[in-house]
C-alpha positions in Angstrom: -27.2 -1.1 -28.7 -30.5 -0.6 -30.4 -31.7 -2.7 -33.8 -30.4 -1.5 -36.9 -31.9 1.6 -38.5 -32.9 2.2 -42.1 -30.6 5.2 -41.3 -26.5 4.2 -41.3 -25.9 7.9 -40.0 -28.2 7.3 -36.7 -26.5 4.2 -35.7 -23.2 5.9 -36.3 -24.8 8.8 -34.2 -25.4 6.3 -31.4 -22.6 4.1 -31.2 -20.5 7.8 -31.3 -22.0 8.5 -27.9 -22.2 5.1 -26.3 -18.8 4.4 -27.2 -17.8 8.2 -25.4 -20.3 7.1 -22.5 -18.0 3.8 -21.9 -15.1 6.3 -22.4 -16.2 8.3 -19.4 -16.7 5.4 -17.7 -13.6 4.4 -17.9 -11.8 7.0 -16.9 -14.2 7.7 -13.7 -13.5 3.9 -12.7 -9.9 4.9 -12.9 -10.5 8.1 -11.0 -11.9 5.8 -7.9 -9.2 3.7 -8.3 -6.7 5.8 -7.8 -8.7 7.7 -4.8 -9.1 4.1 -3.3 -5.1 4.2 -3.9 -4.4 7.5 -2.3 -5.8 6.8 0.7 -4.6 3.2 1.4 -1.5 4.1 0.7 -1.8 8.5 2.2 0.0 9.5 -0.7 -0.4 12.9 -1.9 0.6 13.0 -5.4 -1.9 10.3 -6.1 -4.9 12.0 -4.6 -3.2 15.6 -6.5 -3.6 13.3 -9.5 -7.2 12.6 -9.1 -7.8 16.4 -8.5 -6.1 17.8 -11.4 -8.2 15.0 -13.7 -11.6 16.2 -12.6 -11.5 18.4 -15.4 -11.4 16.0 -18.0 -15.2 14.2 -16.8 -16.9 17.8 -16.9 -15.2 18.2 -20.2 -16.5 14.7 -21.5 -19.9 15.2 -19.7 -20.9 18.5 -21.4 -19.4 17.1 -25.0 -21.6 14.0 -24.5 -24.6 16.0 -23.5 -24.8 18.3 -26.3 -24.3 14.9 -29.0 -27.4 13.6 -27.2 -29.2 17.2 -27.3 -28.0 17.0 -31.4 -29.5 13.2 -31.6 -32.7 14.3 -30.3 -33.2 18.0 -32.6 -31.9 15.7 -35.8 -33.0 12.5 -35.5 -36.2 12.9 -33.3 -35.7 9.5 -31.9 -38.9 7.6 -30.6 -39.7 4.6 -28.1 -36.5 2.6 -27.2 -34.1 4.8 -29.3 -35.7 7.9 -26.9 -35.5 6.0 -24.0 -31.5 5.2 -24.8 -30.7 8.9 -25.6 -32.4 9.9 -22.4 -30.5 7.7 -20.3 -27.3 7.9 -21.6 -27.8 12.0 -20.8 -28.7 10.7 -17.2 -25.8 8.1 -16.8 -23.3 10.2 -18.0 -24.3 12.7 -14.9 -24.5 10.0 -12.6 -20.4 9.4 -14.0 -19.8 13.0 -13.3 -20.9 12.9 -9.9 -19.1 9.5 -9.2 -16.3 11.0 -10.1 -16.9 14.1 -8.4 -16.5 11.4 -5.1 -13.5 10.5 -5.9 -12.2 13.9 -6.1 -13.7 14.0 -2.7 -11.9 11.4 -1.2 -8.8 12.4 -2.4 -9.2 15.9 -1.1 -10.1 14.4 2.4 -7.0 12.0 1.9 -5.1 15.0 2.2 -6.7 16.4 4.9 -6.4 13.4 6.8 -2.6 13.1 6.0 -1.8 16.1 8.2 -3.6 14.6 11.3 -1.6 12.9 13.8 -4.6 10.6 14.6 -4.6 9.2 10.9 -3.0 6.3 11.9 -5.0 5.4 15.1 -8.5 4.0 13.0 -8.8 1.0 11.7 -10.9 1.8 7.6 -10.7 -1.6 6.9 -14.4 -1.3 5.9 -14.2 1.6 3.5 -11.0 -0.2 2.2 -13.4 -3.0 1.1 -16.5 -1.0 0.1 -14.2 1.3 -2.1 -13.4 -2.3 -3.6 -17.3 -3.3 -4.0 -18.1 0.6 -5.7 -15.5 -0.3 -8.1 -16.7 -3.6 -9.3 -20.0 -2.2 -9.0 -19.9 0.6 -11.6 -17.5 -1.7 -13.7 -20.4 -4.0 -14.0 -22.8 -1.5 -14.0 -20.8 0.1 -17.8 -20.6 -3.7 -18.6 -24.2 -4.4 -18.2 -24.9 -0.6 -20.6 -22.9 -1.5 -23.2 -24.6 -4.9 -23.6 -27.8 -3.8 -22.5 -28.4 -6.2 -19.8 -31.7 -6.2 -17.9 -30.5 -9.6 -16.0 -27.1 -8.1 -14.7 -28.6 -4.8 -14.3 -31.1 -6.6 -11.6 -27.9 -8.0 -10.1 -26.1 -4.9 -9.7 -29.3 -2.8 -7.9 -29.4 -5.6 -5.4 -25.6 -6.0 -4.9 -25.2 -2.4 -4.1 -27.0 -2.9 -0.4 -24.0 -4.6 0.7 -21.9 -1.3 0.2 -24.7 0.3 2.5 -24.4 -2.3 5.1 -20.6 -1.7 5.1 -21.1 2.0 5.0 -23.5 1.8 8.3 -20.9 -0.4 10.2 -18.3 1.5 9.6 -20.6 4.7 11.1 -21.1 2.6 14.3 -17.0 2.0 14.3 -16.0 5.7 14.4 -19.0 6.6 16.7 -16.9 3.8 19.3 -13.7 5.7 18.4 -14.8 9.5 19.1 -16.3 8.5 21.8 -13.2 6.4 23.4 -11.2 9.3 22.2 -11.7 12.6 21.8 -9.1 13.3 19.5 -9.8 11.5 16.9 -12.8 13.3 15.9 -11.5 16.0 13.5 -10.4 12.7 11.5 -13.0 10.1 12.0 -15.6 12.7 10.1 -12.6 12.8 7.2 -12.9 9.1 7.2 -16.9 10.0 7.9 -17.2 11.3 4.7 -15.3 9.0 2.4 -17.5 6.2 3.7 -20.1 8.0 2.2 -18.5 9.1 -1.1 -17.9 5.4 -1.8 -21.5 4.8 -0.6 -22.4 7.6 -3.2 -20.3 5.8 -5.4 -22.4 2.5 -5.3 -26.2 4.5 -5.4 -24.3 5.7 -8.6 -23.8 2.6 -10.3 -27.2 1.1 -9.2 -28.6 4.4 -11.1 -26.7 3.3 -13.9 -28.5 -0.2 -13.7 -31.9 1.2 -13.2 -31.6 3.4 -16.7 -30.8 0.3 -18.7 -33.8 -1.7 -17.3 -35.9 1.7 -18.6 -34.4 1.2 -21.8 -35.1 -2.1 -22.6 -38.5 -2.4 -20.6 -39.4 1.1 -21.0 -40.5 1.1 -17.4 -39.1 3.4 -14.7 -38.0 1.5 -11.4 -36.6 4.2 -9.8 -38.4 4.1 -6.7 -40.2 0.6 -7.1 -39.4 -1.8 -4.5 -36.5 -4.3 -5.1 -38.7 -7.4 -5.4 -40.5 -5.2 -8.8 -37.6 -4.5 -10.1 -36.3 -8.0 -10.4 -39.3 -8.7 -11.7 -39.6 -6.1 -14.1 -36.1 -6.9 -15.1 -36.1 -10.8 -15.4 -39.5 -10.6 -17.3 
């Protein structure tokens, strides 16, 4: 968190939202967990589970949006405290989506349930990468709370090996479709939840970006890795 203010109110004001922010978090990192779960395991209730909860992270996403919208109209926030509200606003939408993947998975864990061909591919790969997106975003909420430019670094670089797992994976199922035609309809299920878990990790490294902009101030969005280290570790 920010120094202390003159104000007691404002940093009440902004530990409210960054403690709802870590709420969200939490509850999207159990959301992938439980995805990850649903399809190791093709169990149904599980993935119905992580449907039914979706609601809950729009809920907490439009709640925490309007306390930063209130923030900004009361308080009028400037330099770092700014730069905090702003990216909270933009991490908790980064949340949203992550969890919208998992919802995504666990509707495709379904789908791939009813195919007779489930059991014919090998996903050790998104097995793993579903493991990496979940540290990932767990350091990711780690590194926001404490403000962490050094782990946020980390964390942008980390998330190219989920990508590297992701495009093996790709070159796997394009060996079983063409071996066997069958297994088509599911090797694009499991085509897709690669890349929600993929999504998943570009998630998290978003997360990491913002907290680099709030401490530096600068944006290294779309600054090659090398600058952003730099930038970071400076």
């Amino acid at each position: 968190m920010p120094d202390k203010h003159l104000s007691t109110q404002f940093d009440a004001d902004l530990n409210a939202i960054n403690t709802k922010l870590l709420q969200m978090g939490g509850l999207v990192e159990s959301q992938i967990e439980l995805a990850m779960r649903a399809l190791s395991d093709f169990d149904g209730e599980t993935a119905d589970q992580v449907i039914a909860r979706e609601i809950q992270l729009n809920a907490l996403e439009v709640e925490i949006d309007a306390d930063c919208g209130n923030i900004i109209a009361r308080r009028q926030p400037t330099a770092r405290d700014l730069r905090l509200v702003m990216a909270i606003s933009k991490t908790i939408t980064n949340l949203e989506r992550a969890g919208d993947e998992a919802e995504k998975i666990a509707k495709r864990t379904k789908h791939i349930m009813e195919d007779a061909s489930a059991h014919s591919i090998n996903y050790a790969e998104v097995k793993l990468s579903g493991e990496m997106a979940i540290s990932l975003l767990r350091q990711a909420l780690d590194a926001f709370a404490r403000l962490d430019t050094v782990a946020a670094a980390r964390i942008v670089k980390d998330d190219k090996a989920i990508d590297e797992e992701f495009r093996g994976f790709v070159r796997k199922l394009i060996t079983y479709m063409m071996e066997d035609p069958r297994t088509i309809s599911v090797a694009l299920d499991f085509l897709f939840i690669a890349k929600a878990v993929e999504r998943i990790g570009d998630h998290a490294k978003n997360i990491a970006e913002f907290i680099i902009y709030i401490v530096k101030g600068t944006d290294v969005r779309h600054v090659s890795r090398e600058d952003m280290e730099r930038e970071a570790l400076s």
